[in-house]
C-alpha positions in Angstrom: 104.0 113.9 64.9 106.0 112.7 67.8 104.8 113.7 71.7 107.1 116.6 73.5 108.7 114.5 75.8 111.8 116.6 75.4 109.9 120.0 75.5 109.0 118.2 78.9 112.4 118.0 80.2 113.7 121.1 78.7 111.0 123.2 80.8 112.1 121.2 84.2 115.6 121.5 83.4 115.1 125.5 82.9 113.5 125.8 86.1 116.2 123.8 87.6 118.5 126.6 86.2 116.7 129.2 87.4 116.6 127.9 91.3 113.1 127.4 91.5 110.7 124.8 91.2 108.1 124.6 88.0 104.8 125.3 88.4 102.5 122.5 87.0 98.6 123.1 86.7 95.5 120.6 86.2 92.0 120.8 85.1 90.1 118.4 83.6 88.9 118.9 80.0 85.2 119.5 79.0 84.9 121.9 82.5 83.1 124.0 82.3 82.5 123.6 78.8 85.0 122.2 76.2 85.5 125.5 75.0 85.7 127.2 78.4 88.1 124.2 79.5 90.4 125.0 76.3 90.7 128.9 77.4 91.0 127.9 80.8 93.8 125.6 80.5 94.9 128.3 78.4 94.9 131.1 81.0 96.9 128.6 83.5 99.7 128.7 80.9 99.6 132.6 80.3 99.5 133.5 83.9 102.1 131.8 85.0 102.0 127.8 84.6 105.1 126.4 83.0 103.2 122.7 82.7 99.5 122.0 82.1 97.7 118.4 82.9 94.6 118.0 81.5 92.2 115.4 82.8 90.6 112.8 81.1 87.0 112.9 83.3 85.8 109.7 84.7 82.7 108.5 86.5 84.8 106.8 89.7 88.0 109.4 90.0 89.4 107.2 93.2 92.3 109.7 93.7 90.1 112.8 93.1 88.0 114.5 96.1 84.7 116.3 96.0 86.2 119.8 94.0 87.8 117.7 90.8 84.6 114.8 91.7 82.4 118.1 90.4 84.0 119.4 87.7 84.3 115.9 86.2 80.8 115.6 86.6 80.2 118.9 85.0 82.2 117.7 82.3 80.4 114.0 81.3 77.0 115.5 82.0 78.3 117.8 79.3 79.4 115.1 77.2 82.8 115.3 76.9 84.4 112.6 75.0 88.4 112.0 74.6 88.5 113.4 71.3 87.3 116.8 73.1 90.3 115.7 75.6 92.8 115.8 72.8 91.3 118.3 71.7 92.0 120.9 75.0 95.6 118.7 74.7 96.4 119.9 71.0 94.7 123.7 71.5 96.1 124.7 74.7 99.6 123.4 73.4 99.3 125.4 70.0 98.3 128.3 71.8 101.1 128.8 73.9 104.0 126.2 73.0 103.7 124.7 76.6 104.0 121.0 77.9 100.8 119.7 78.1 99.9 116.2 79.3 97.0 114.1 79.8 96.2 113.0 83.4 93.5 109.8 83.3 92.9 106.4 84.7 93.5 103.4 83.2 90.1 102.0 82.1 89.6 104.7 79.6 92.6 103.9 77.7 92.7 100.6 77.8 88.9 100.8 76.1 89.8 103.0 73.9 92.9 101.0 72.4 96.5 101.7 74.2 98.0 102.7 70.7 95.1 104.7 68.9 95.6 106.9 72.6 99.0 107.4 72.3 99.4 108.1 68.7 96.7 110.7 69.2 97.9 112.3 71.8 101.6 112.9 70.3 99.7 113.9 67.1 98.2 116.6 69.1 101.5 117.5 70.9 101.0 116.2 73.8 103.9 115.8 76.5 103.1 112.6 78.1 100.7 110.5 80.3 99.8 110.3 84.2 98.2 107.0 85.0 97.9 107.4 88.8 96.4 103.8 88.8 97.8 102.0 86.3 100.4 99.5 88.5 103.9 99.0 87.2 103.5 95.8 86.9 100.9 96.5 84.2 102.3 98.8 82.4 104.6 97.5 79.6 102.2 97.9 76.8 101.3 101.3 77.8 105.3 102.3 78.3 105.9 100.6 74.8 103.4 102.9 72.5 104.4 106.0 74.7 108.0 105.4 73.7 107.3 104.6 69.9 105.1 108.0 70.2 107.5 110.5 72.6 105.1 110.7 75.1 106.4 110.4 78.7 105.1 108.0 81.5 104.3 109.7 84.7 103.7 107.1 87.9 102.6 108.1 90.9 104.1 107.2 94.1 103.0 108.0 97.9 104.0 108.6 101.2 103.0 104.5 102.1 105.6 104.0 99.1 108.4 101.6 100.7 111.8 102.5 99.1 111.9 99.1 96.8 108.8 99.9 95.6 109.7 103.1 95.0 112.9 102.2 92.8 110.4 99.6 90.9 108.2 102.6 89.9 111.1 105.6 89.0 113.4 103.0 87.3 110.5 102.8 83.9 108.8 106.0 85.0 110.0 108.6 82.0 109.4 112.9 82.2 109.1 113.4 86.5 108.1 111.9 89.2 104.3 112.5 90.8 104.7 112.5 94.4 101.4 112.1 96.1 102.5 115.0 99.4 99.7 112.9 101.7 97.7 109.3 101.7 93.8 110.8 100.4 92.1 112.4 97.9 92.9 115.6 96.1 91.7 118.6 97.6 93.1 122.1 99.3 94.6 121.3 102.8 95.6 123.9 105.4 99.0 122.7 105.2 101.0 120.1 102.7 103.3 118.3 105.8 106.4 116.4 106.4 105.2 113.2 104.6 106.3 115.1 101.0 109.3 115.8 102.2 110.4 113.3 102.9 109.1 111.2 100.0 110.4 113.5 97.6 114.0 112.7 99.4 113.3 109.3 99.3 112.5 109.3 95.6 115.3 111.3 95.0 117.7 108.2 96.3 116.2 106.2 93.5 115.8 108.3 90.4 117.5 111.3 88.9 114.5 112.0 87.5 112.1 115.9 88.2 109.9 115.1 91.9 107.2 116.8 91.5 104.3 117.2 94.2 101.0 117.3 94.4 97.8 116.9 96.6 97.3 119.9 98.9 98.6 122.8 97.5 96.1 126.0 97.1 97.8 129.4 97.4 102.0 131.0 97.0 102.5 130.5 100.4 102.2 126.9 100.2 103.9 126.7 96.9 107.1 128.4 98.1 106.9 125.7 101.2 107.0 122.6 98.3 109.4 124.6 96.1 111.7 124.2 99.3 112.0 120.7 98.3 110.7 119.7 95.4 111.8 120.4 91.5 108.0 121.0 91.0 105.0 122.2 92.6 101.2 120.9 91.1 98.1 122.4 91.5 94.4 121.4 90.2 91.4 121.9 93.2 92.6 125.1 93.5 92.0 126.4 90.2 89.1 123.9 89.9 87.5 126.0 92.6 87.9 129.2 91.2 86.3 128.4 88.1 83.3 126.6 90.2 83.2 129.7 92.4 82.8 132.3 89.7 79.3 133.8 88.5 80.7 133.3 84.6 83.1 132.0 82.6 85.4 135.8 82.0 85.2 136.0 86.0 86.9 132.3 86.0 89.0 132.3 83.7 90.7 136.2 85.6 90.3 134.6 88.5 92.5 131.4 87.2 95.1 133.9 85.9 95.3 135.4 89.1 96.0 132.1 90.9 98.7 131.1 88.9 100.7 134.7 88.9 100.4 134.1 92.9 101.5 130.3 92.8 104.4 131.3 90.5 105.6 133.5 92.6 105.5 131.6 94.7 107.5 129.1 93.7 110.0 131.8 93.0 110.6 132.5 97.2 111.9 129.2 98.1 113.0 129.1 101.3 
């Protein structure tokens, strides 16, 4: 079965059409339970998501702060393996016909064989890959198997980005652009800044690729801000929190709904 790298750019494109930005949610899979993670990411998509990434948990996230840090760790006390991974990938896609992609490190795949990943992750309909750490340089064997499969390649660039650099990363990156909005960890912040900005117009003069961006986003306030700018707007401590704030997993998952009916609209009131 090949990936839905087109499903992918068909979603973009249609928010494109529609004058707003996409909304693209994370949580990673096995939190709070493989189950409960397969509803969650679920509910994201049914409340309002028009994307899902779904995280691979690992033991030294070096792009993830303390909320996503917990979850993960939820998740491999748990014992979430990447079969359960796939598994979130292949159910939450079923359930509602959505783009769904895996967000991990490097290490994991590269252990777990670059080909057997990508063939398995198309198989279960996945969209594509974001490998926040895995360098361009590096990459070739990864980009190869994602192409063979459908699967898009996601890079991640950052306000220290220098504009060769960034034409380096968009000119093999496939599916959008991941534009980190501030130099740190993930996490809520009171306010995303100029640094996205203007990163996402720099990006823009290299790529004609979707700019996404994440890293700081937490309510439809904030959203509509990046939806000013950007083709897409992506959220994961936020809905993270909700789910590690709630007495039970019903409370969680309404509470997750909730946040992504505000976050859509809000990235429906550009300014």
């Amino acid at each position: 079965m090949a990936g839905n790298l087109e499903l992918l750019g068909s979603v973009l494109a249609k928010a494109k059409d529609e004058n707003r930005a996409a909304l693209v949610g994370y949580l990673p899979a096995g939190f709070p339970s493989v189950d409960g993670g397969v509803r969650a990411v679920t509910a994201m998509l049914e409340g309002g998501c028009d994307i899902v990434e779904v995280g691979l948990p690992h033991s030294d996230p070096v792009l993830d702060g303390p909320v996503i840090q917990t979850a993960d760790d939820i998740a491999l006390r748990g014992g979430v393996r990447i079969a359960d991974v796939i598994r979130t990938v292949r159910d939450a896609h079923a359930a509602t016909g959505a783009p769904v992609l895996c967000m991990t490190y490097w290490n994991p795949v590269d252990r777990y064989g670059v080909e057997r990943f990508a063939a398995e992750l198309a198989e279960a309909g996945g969209a594509g890959c974001i490998l926040p750490d895995l360098p361009v340089e590096e990459s070739e064997a990864w980009r190869k198997a994602a192409e063979q499969h459908g699967l898009a390649t996601v890079f991640v660039v950052a306000p220290s980005s220098r504009d060769e650099r960034l034409a380096k990363i968009t000119a093999v990156g496939t599916g959008f652009v991941y534009a980190a909005s501030l130099m740190g960890v993930t996490g809520t912040r009171a306010s995303v800044g100029e640094q996205a900005k203007d990163l996402v117009g720099r990006t823009r003069g290299t790529t004609d690729l979707p700019v996404c961006v994440g890293l700081g986003v937490s309510n439809g306030e904030q959203a509509a801000e990046v939806a000013g700018f950007a083709d897409g707007v992506i959220v994961g401590s936020a809905f993270v929190k909700r789910l590690l704030d709630a007495p039970d997993l019903e409370s969680g998952l309404a509470g997750v709904r909730e946040l992504a009916a505000e976050l859509a609209a809000g990235v429906r009131r550009r300014p």
